[in-house]
C-alpha positions as CSV (number, residue, x, y, z in Angstrom):
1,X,0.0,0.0,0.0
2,X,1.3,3.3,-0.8
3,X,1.6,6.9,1.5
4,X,0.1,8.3,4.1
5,X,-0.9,7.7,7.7
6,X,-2.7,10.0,9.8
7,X,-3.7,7.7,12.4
8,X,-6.3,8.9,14.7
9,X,-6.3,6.6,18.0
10,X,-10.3,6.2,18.0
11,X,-12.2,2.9,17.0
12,X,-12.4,-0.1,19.5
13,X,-8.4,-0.8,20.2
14,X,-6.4,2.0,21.0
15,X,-3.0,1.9,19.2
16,X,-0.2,1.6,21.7
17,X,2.8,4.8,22.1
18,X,5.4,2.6,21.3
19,X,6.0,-0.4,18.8
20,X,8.8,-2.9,19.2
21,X,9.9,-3.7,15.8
22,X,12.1,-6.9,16.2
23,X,15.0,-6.3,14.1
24,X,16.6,-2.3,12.6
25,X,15.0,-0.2,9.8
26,X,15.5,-2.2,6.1
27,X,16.3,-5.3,7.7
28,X,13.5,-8.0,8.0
29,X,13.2,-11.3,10.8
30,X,14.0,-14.6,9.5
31,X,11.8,-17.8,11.0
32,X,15.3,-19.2,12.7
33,X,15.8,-15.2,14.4
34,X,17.8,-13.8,12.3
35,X,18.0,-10.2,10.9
36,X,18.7,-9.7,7.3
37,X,18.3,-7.2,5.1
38,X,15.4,-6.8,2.9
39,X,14.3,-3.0,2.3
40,X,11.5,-2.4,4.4
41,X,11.3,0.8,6.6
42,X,8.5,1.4,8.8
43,X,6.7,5.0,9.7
44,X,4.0,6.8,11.5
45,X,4.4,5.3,14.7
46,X,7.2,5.4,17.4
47,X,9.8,2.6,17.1
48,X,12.0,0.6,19.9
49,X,14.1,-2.2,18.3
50,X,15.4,-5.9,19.5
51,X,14.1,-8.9,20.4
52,X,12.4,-9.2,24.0
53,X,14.5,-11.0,27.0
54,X,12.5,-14.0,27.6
55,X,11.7,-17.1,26.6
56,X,10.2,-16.6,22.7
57,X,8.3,-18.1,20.1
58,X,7.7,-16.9,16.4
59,X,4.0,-16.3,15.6
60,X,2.1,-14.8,12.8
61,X,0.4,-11.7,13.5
62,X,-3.0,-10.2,12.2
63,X,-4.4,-6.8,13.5
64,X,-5.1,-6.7,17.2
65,X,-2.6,-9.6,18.3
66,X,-1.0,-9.3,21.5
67,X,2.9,-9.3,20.9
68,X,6.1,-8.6,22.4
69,X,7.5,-7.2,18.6
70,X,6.8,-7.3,15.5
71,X,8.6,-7.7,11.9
72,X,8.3,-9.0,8.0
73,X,8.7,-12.1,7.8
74,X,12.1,-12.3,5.6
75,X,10.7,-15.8,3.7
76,X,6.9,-14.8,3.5
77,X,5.0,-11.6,2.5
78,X,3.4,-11.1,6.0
79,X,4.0,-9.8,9.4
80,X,5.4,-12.1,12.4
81,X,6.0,-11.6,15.9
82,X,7.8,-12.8,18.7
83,X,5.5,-13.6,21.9
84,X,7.0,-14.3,25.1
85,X,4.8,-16.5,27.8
86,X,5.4,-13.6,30.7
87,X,6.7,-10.2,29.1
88,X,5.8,-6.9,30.9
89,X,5.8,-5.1,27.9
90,X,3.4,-6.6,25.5
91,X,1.1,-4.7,23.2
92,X,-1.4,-4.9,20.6
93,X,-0.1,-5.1,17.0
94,X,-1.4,-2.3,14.7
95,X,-2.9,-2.6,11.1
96,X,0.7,-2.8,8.9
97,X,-0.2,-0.9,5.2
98,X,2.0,-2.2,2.8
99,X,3.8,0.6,0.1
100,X,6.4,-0.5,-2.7
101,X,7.9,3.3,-3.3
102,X,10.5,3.4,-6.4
103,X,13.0,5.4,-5.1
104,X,14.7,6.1,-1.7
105,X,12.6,8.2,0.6
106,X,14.8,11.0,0.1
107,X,14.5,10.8,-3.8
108,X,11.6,11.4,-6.4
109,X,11.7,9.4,-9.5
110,X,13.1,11.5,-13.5
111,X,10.3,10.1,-16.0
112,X,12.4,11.2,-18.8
113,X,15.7,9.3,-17.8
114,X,13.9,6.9,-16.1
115,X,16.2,6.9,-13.1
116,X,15.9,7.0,-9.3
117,X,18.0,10.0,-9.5
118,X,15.8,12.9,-9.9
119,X,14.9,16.1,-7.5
120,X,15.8,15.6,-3.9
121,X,12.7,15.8,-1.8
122,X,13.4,18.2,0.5
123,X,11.8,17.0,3.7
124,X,12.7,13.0,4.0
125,X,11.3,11.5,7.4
126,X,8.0,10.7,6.8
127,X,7.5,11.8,3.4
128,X,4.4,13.5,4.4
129,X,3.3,14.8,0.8
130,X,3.9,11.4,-1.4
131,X,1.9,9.3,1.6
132,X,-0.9,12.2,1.6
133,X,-1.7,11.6,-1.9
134,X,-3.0,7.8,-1.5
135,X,-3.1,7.1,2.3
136,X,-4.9,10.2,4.0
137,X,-7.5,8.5,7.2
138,X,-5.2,5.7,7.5
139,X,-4.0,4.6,10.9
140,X,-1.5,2.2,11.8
141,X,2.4,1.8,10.2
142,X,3.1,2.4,7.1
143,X,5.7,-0.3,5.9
144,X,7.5,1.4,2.7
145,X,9.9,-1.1,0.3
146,X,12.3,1.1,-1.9
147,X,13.0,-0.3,-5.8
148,X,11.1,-1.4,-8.4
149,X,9.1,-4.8,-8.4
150,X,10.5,-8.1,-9.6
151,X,8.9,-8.8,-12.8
152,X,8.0,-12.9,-13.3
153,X,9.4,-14.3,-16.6
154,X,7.3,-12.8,-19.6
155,X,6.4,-9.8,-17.8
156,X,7.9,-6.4,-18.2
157,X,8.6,-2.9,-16.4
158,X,6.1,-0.4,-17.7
159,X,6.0,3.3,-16.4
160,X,2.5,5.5,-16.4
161,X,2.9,8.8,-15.5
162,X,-0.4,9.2,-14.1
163,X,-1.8,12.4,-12.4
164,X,-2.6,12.0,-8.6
165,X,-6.2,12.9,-8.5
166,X,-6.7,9.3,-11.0
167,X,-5.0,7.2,-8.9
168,X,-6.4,5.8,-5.6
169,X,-5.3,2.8,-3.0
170,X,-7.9,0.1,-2.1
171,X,-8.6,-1.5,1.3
172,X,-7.4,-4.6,-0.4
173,X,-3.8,-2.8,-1.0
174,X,-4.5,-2.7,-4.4
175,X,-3.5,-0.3,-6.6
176,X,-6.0,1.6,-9.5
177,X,-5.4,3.6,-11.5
178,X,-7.0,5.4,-15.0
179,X,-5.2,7.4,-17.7
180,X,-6.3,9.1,-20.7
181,X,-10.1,7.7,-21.0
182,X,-8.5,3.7,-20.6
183,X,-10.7,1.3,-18.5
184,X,-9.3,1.1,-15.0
185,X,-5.8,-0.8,-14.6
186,X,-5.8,-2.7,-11.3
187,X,-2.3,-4.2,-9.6
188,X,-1.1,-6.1,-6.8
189,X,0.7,-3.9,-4.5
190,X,3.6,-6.0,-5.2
191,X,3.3,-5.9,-9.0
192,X,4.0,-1.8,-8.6
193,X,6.1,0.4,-7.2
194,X,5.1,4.4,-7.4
195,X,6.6,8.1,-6.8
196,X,6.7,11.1,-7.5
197,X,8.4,12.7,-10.7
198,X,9.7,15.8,-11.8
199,X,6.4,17.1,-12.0
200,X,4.4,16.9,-8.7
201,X,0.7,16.4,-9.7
202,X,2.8,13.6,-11.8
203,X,2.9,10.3,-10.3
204,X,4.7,7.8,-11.8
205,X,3.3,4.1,-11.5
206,X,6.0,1.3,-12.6
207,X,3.9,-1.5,-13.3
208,X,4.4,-5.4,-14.3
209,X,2.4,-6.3,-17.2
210,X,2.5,-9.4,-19.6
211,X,5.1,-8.5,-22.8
212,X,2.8,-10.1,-25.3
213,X,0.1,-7.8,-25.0
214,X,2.3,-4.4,-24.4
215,X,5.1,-5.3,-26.4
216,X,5.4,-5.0,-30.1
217,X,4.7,-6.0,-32.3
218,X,1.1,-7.0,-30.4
219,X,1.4,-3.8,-28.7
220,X,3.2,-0.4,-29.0
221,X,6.0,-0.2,-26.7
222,X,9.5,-1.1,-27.4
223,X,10.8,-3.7,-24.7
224,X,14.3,-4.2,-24.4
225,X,16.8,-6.5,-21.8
226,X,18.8,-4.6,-19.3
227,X,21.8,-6.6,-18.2
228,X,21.5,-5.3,-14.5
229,X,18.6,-4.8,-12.0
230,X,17.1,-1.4,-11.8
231,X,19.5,0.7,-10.2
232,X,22.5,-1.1,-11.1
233,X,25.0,-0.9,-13.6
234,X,29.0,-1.7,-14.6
235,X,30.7,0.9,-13.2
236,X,34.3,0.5,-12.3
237,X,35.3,-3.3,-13.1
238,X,36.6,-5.1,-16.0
239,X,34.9,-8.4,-15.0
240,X,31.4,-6.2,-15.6
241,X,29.4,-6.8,-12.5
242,X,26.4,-5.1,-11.4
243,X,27.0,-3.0,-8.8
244,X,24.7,0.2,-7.2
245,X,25.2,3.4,-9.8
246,X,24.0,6.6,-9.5
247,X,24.5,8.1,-13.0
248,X,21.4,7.4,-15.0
249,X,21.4,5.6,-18.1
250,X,20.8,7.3,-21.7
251,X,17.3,6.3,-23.5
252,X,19.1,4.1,-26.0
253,X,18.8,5.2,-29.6
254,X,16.0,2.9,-32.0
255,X,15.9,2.5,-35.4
256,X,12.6,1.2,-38.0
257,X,14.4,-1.2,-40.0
258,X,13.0,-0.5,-43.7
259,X,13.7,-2.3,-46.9
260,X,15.9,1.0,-47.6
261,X,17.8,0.4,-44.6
262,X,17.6,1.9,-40.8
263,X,16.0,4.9,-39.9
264,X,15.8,6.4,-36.5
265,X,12.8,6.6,-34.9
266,X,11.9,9.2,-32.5
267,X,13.5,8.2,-28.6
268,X,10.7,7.1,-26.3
269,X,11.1,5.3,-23.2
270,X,11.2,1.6,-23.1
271,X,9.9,-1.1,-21.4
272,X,12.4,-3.1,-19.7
273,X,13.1,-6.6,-18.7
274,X,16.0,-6.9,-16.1
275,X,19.1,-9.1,-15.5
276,X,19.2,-11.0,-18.6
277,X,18.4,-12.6,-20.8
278,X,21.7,-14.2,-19.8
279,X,24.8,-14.6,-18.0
280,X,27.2,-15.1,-20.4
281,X,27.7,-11.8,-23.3
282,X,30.6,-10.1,-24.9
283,X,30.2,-6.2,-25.6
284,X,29.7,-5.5,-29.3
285,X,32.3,-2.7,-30.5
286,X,31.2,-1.2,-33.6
287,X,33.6,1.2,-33.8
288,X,36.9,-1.3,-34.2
289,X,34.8,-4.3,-35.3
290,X,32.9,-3.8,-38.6
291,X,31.1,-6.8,-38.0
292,X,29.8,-5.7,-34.5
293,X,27.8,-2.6,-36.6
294,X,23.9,-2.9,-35.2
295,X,20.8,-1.5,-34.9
296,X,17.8,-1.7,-32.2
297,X,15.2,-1.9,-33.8
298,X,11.7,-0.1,-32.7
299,X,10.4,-4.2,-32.1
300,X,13.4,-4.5,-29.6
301,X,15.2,-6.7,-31.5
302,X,18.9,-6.5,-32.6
303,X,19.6,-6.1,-35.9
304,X,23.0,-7.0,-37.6
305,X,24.9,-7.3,-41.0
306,X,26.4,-10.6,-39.8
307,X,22.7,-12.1,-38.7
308,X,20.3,-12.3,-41.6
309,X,17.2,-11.4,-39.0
310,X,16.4,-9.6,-35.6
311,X,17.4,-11.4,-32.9
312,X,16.3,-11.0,-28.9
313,X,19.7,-12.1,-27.1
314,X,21.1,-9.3,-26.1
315,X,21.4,-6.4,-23.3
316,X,21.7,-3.2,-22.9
317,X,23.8,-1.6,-20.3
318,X,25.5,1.7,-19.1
319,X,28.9,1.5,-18.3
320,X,31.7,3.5,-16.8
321,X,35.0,4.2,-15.4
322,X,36.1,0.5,-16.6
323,X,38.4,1.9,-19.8
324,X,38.2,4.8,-21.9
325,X,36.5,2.8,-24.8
326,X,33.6,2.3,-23.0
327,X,31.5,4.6,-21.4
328,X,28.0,5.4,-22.1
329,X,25.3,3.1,-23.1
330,X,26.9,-0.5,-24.8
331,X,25.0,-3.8,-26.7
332,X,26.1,-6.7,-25.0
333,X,25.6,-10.1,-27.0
334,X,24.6,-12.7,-25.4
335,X,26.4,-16.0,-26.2
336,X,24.6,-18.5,-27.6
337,X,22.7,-20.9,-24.7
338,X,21.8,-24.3,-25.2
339,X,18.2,-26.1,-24.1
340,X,17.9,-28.2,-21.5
341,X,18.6,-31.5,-23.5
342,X,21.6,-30.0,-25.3
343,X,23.1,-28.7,-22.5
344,X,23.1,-32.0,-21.2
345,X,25.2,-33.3,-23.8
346,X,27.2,-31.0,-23.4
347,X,28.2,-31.5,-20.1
348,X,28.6,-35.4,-20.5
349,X,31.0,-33.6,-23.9
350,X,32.8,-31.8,-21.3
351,X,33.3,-34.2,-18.4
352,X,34.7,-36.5,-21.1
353,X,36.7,-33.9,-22.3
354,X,38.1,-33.7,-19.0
355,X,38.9,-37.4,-18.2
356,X,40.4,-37.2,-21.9
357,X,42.6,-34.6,-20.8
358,X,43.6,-36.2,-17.9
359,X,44.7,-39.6,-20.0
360,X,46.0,-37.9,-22.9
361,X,49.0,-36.2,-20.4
362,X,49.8,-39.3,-18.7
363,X,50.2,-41.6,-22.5
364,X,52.4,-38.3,-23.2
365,X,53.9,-38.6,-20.2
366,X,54.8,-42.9,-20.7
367,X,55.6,-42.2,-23.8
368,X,58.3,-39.4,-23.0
369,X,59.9,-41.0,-20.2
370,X,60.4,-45.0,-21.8
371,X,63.2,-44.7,-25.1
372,X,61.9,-47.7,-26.3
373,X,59.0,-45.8,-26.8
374,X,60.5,-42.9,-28.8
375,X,60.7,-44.5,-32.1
376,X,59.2,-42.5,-35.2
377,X,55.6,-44.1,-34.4
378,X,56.1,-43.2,-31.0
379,X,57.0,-39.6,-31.7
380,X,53.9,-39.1,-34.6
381,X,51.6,-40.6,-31.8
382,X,52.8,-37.5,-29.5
383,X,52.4,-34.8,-31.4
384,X,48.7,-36.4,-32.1
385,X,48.1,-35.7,-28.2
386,X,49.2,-32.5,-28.4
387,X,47.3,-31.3,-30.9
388,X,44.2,-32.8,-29.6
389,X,45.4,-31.8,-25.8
390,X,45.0,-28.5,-26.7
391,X,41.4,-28.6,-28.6
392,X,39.9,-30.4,-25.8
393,X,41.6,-28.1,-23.3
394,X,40.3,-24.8,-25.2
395,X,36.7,-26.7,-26.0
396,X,36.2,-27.9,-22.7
397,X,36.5,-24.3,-21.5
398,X,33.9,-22.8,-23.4
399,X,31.4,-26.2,-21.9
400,X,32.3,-25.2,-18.9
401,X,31.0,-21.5,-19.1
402,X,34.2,-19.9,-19.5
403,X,33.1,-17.1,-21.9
404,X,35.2,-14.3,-22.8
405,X,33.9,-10.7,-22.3
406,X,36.0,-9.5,-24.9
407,X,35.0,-10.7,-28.5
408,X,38.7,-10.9,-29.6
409,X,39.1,-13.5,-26.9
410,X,36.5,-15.3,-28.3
411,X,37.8,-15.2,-32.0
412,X,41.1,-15.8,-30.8
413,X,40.1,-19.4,-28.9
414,X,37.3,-20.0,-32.0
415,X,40.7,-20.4,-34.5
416,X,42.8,-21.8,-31.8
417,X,40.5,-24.3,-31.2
418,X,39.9,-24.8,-35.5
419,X,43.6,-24.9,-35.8
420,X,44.2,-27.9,-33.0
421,X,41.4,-30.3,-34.1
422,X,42.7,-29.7,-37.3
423,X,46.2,-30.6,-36.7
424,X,44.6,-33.6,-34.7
425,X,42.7,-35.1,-37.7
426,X,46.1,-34.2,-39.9
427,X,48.6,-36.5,-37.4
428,X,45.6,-38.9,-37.4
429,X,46.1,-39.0,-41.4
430,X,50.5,-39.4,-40.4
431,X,49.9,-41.9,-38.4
432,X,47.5,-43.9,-40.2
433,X,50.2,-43.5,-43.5
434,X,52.8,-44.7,-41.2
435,X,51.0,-48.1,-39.9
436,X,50.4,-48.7,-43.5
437,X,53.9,-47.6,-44.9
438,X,54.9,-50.2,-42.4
439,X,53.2,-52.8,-42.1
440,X,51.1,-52.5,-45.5
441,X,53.7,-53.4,-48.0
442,X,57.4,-55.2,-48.2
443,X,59.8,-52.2,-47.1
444,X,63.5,-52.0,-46.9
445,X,65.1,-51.5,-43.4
446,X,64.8,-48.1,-42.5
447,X,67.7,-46.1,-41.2
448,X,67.2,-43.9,-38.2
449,X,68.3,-40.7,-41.1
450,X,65.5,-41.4,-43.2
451,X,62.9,-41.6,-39.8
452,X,64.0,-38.2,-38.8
453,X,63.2,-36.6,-42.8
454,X,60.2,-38.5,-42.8
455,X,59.5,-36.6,-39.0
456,X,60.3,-33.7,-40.3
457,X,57.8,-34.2,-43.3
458,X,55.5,-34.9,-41.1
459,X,55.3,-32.4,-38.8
460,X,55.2,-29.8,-42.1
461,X,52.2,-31.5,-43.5
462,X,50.4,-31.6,-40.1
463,X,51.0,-28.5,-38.4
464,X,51.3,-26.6,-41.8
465,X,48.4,-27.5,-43.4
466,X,46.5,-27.2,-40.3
467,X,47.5,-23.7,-40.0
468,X,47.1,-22.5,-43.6
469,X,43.9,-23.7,-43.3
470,X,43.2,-21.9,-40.6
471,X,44.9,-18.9,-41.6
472,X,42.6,-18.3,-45.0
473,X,39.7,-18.4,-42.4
474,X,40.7,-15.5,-40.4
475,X,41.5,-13.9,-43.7
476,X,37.8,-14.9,-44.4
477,X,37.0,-12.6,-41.1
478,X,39.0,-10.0,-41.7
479,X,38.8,-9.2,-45.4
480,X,36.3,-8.3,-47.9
481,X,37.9,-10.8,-50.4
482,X,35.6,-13.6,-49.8
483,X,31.6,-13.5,-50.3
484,X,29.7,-13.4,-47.4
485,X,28.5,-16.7,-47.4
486,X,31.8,-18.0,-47.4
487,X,32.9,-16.2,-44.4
488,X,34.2,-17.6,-40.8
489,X,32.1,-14.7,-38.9
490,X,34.0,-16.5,-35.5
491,X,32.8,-15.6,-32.6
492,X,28.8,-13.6,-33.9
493,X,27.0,-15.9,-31.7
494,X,29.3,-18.2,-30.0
495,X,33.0,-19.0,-30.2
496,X,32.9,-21.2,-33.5
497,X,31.8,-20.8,-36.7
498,X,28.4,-18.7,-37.5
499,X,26.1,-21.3,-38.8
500,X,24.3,-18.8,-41.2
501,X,27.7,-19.1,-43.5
502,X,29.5,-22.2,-45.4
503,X,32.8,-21.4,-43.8
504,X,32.2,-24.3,-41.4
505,X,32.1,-27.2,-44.1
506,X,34.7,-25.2,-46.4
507,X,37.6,-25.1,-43.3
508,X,36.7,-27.1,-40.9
509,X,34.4,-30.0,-42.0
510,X,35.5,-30.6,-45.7
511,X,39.3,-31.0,-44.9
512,X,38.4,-33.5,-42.0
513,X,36.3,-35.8,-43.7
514,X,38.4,-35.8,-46.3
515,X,41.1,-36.6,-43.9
516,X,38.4,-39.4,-42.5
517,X,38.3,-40.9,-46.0
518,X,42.1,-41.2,-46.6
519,X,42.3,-43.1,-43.1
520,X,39.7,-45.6,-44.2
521,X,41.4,-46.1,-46.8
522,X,44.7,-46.6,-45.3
523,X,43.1,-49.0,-43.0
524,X,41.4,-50.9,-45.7
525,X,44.7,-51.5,-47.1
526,X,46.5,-52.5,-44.2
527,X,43.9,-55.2,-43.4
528,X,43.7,-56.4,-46.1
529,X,48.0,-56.9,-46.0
530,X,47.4,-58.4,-42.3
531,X,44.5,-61.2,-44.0
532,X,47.3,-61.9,-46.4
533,X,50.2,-62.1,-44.4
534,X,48.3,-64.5,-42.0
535,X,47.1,-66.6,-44.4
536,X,50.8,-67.2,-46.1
537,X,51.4,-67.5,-42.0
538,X,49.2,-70.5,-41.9
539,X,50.3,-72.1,-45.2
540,X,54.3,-72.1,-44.6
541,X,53.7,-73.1,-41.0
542,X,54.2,-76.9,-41.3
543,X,55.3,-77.4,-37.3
544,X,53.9,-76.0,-34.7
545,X,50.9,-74.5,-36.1
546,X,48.6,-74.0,-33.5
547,X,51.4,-71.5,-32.0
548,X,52.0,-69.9,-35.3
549,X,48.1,-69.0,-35.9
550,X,47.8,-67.3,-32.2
551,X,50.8,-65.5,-32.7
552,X,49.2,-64.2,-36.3
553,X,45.9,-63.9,-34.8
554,X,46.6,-62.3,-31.6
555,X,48.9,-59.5,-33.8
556,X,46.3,-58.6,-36.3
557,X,43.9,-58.5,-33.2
558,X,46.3,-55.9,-31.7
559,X,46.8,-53.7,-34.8
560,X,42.8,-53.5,-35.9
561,X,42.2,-52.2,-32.5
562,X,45.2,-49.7,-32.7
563,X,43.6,-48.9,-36.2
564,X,40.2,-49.0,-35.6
565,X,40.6,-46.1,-32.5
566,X,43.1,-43.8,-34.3
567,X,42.0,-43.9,-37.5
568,X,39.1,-41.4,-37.0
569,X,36.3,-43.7,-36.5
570,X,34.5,-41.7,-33.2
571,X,35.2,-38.6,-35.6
572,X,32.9,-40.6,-38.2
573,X,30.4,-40.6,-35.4
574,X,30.9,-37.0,-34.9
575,X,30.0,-35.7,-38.0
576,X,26.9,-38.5,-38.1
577,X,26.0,-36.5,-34.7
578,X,26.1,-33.2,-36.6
579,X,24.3,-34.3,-39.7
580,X,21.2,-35.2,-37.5
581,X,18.8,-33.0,-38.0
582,X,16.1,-34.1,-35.9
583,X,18.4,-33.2,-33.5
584,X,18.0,-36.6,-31.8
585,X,19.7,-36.2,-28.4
586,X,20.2,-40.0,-27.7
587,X,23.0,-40.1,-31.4
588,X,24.1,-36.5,-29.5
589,X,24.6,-38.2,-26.3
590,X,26.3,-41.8,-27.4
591,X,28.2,-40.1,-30.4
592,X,29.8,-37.6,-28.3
593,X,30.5,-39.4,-25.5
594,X,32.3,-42.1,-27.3
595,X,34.1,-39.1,-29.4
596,X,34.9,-37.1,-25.7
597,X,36.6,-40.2,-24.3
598,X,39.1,-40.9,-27.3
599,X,42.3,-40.2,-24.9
600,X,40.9,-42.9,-22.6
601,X,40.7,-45.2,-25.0
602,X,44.2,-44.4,-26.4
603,X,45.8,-44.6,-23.3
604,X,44.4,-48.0,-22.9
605,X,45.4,-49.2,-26.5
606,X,48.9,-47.2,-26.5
């Protein structure tokens, strides 16, 4: 309930001289006797504080109830009270009238800037004239709760600047209110929070009301995220947290996106949504980035040249005193979130990630300590687990919520990431060549000269190609020389390719099933050489030959499961995940797991 108390001390119960409030001003009783803070401030009535000295319990209170104080409840919406079983000073609880006033008591609200920072009101305990306006004949405490409501999901902060003589409070607490010739609006006190603005038969009433019927493009107002609460803004950190700000924030600028491009529209004030739409968001920098260029449209949408359509995930936020590039109002980008189901698999994707991780350094590990180990297979299989070391360290990051605030950072680990699962696939082609260069044909004896050329070839074909791959898609990014369909656009949405674009099959996917294909082909080849070696095995072995046949059987057994796990075969399963359209999370979840766990399985093999 809103403003003022004049409380006249006739009627059947006489209100007492003094109330005991249980706990200080703006802090609130919790049901195990604690004092936290919660906002409210009480008025009109005389005031002692603490809990009485006796033997207690919590109660709830209603009107009339004999108590030895009184308090919010910090978990409920109503009034408790401590009652001892002998207390010399007890009293009679008085009617509480609840008021949810936007600004601090000393403070009236500015209906242009839409901030708490507006005139001081001179005199600020009581604030006789904003409680005369709604609560005049009222007796009992007024119990005033600064700040704007908390909106429930789909809802949205209004403002109606309404003059005083059309609004009016109900015994029920309710607010109603009328403005220009509209039916009556009607509120729970807790849906609204109200002062006075800049112009005092003004009030303002800051109202939650359902976005699909106030919004556009159902209804006329723009409605737009704020990343922090009302009040709040990113003032004076680089990690951007919320924290209290008293500079208000500039109406952001809107634009009606025509088929002849934007054109501004006419600043109103917006509706607002608060402390979202997510957690994770990079800033967009238009004036370094060309591809962070965007509009807000007059629907409340974002509108890029990198994002064919309007699109809702983002924020708006002032910011200041964090670097000299940023102050004023900034777009932040949300990045992009994942449903329940797919977040899911992504988290099994990560946790396998991580036990990958864990295996992969201790086969690299073995495999550096023990020389017998540190032949020129050996040495190809290491630099395989570094290369994929490094993508699952840098992907199981980003599953794991780390997300850049800086957009380079998240262009920077997109390409890292590209250029380590490539190099992966690459040593998976050298050492799939290698089994078969080996074992796949009659060779002469190698000398330990031509195994460190052939190293050295290798590691030019793997890391190099890797990396000119990658390097022609930053060049994509960076330069107008390729169409826009074949650009990278890393890090628009998330830290990976943009999925509007065919950069993702032309650098990333094309190369590696290719890549896929050459191993099955190497592997086809080399089994077929085992098949024939053991059945020559079987034929020359005249003495002995239950002995010869294990010892054939039990090798080709060895090398189809070293084959079979490095040769890309979970990376066939991959791209079957990603090629399912129906997006059927049970090929997600078994694909990827099995994919995720590679470095166990190679340290169990190797």
């Amino acid at each position: 309930a809103l403003l003022v108390l004049m409380w006249a001390g006739t009627g059947h119960t006489s209100l007492p001289d003094i109330i005991n409030k249980c706990c200080p001003q703006r802090y609130s009783l919790t049901d195990d006797f604690q004092c936290l803070e919660r906002g409210h401030e009480w008025y009109y009535m005389n005031f002692s504080y603490g809990f009485p000295n006796c033997d207690f319990l919590l109660v709830s209170v209603n009107e009339s109830d004999v108590v030895s104080c009184i308090d919010n409840s910090f978990e409920r919406d109503s009034i408790v009270g401590l009652k001892c079983k002998a207390d010399p000073f007890r009293f009679q609880a008085p009617e509480v009238h609840y008021v949810r006033k936007c600004c601090t008591i000393d403070r009236s609200y500015d209906a242009v800037q839409q901030s708490c920072f507006g005139e001081r009101i001179a005199e600020s305990r009581p604030p006789k004239e904003f409680f005369n306006v709604l609560m005049s004949g009222y007796k009992g405490i007024v119990d005033i709760r600064v700040g704007a409501p908390d909106c429930a999901k789909g809802y949205v902060l209004v403002d109606h600047l309404v003059h005083f003589n059309n609004v009016r409070r109900e015994e029920s607490e309710s607010i109603v209110f009328q403005q220009y010739g509209d039916n009556p609006k009607i509120f729970n006190p807790d849906e609204v929070c109200m002062d006075f603005t800049e112009r005092h038969e003004i009030l303002v009433i800051r109202a939650c009301q359902p976005a699909e019927i106030v919004c556009r493009p159902h209804g006329t107002l723009t409605c737009i995220w704020k990343c922090c609460a009302d009040g709040k803004a990113f003032v004076s950190n680089e990690s951007l947290d919320c924290v209290p700000s008293d500079r208000p924030m500039e109406t952001p600028k809107y634009f009606n996106m025509t088929s002849k491009g934007p054109i501004e529209y006419e600043a109103t004030n917006p509706g607002f949504f608060y402390k979202g739409p997510c957690s994770d968001k990079f800033v967009l920098r238009p004036e370094e980035q060309s591809a962070d260029v965007h509009h807000i449209g007059i629907d409340g949408l974002l509108y890029m040249s990198t994002v064919p359509v309007g699109v809702s995930d983002f924020c708006v936020e002032d910011v200041y005193n964090v670097e000299e590039s940023l102050d004023g109002v900034k777009v932040f980008k949300c990045f992009v979130d994942y449903d329940a189901d797919s977040r899911a698999v992504m988290e099994v994707y990560g946790y396998g990630m991580t036990v990958s991780v864990m295996f992969l350094f201790l086969t690299f590990i073995v495999y550096s300590c023990l020389p017998s180990l540190r032949n020129l297979h050996g040495k190809t299989l290491m630099c395989y687990i570094v290369s994929l070391l490094c993508a699952y360290i840098s992907h199981a990051l980003l599953i794991y919520n780390w997300s850049p605030t800086e957009i380079w950072m998240c262009k920077a680990i997109g390409f890292f990431d590209n250029f380590a699962f490539l190099a992966a696939f690459f040593w998976l082609n050298v050492i799939s060549f290698d089994i078969w260069w080996n074992f796949g044909a009659i060779r002469p004896r190698k000398s330990q000269g031509n195994d460190k050329k052939r190293l050295v070839a290798y590691n030019l074909f793997a890391w190099g190609t890797a990396a000119c791959l990658t390097m022609i898609a930053i060049i994509s990014q960076v330069t107008e020389w390729f169409p826009e369909s074949m650009r990278a656009d890393m890090g628009i949405n998330y830290c990976w390719y943009e999925k509007s674009t065919y950069a993702f099959y032309i650098f990333f996917l094309m190369p590696t099933s290719t890549s896929q294909a050459c191993n099955l082909v190497f592997f086809a080849l080399t089994a077929h050489h085992c098949a024939k070696v053991r059945n020559e095995l079987q034929r020359m072995a005249h003495t002995n030959a239950d002995e010869s046949r294990f010892k054939a059987d039990k090798k080709k057994f060895i090398m189809n499961m070293k084959l079979f796990l490095v040769m890309g075969v979970s990376w066939v399963l991959e791209n079957i995940s990603y090629w399912d359209l129906n997006n059927d999370y049970n090929i997600f979840f078994w694909t990827d797991l099995v994919n995720s766990l590679q470095g166990l399985f190679i340290f169990a093999i190797f």
